[in-house]
N, C-alpha and C positions, 0 to 999 in steps of 0.2 A: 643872314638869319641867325640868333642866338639860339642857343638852347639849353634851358636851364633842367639841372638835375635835381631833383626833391628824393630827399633820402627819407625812407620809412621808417621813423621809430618807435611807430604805434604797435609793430608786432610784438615785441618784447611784451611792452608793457600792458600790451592785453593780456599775453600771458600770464600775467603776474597776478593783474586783477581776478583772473578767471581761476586761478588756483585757491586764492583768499576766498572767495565765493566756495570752491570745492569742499571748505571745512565752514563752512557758515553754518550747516545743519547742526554739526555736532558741537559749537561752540556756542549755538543758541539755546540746545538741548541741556550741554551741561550748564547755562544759565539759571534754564528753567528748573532743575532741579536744586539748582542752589539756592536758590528763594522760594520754594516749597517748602511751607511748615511744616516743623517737625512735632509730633507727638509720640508716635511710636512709631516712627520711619517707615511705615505702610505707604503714605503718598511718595517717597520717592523712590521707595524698592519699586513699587509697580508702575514706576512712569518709565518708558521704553520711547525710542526713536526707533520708527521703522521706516525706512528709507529717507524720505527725508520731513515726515511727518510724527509731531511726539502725540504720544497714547496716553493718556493720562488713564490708566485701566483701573478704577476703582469706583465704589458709590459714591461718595463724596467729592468728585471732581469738581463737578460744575460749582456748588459751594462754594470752595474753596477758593476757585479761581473767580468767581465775584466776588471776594473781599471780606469771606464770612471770620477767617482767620485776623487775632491781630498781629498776628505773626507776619501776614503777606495782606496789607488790608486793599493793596491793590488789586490782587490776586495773582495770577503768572503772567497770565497772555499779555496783559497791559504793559507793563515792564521787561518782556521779554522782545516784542515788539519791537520799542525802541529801541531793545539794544541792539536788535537785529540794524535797524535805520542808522544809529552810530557807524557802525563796523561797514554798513555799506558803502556809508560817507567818506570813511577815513579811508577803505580798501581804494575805494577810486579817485581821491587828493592824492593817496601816497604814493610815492612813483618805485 
């Protein structure tokens, strides 16, 4: 009877992926904030991450993030989104 060995080298690399995920929050936050229009820097002084959810804490949020600006005419969420869907893609191809 043979008996073949299979070597694991899925831990590693789950590892790896699960750490790039650990900064996902705050590299989608700092996205968001970067394509938030600017007028008088109000929208992005009060946009905050708290845990791993951002606050757009202002009246004008909702506006602005449907497209009212032509500064961001997509608005944030939309764009943000995907870049979230990139970064997921690439964190789990890349080894």
């Amino acid at each position: 009877m043979a008996v073949t060995v299979v070597k694991n080298r899925m831990g590693p690399s789950i590892g790896k992926i699960n750490a790039r995920f650990d900064r996902l929050a705050n590299e989608a936050y700092n996205y968001w904030k970067g394509i938030t229009p600017i007028r008088s820097g109000n929208a992005r002084r009060k946009t905050r991450l708290q845990g791993k959810t951002i606050n757009a804490n202002y009246n004008y949020a909702v506006p602005l993030d449907k497209g009212k600006s032509p500064q961001a005419p997509k608005g944030m969420s939309e764009p943000t989104e995907q870049f979230i869907r990139k970064r997921i893609a690439r964190s789990i191809l890349r080894k």
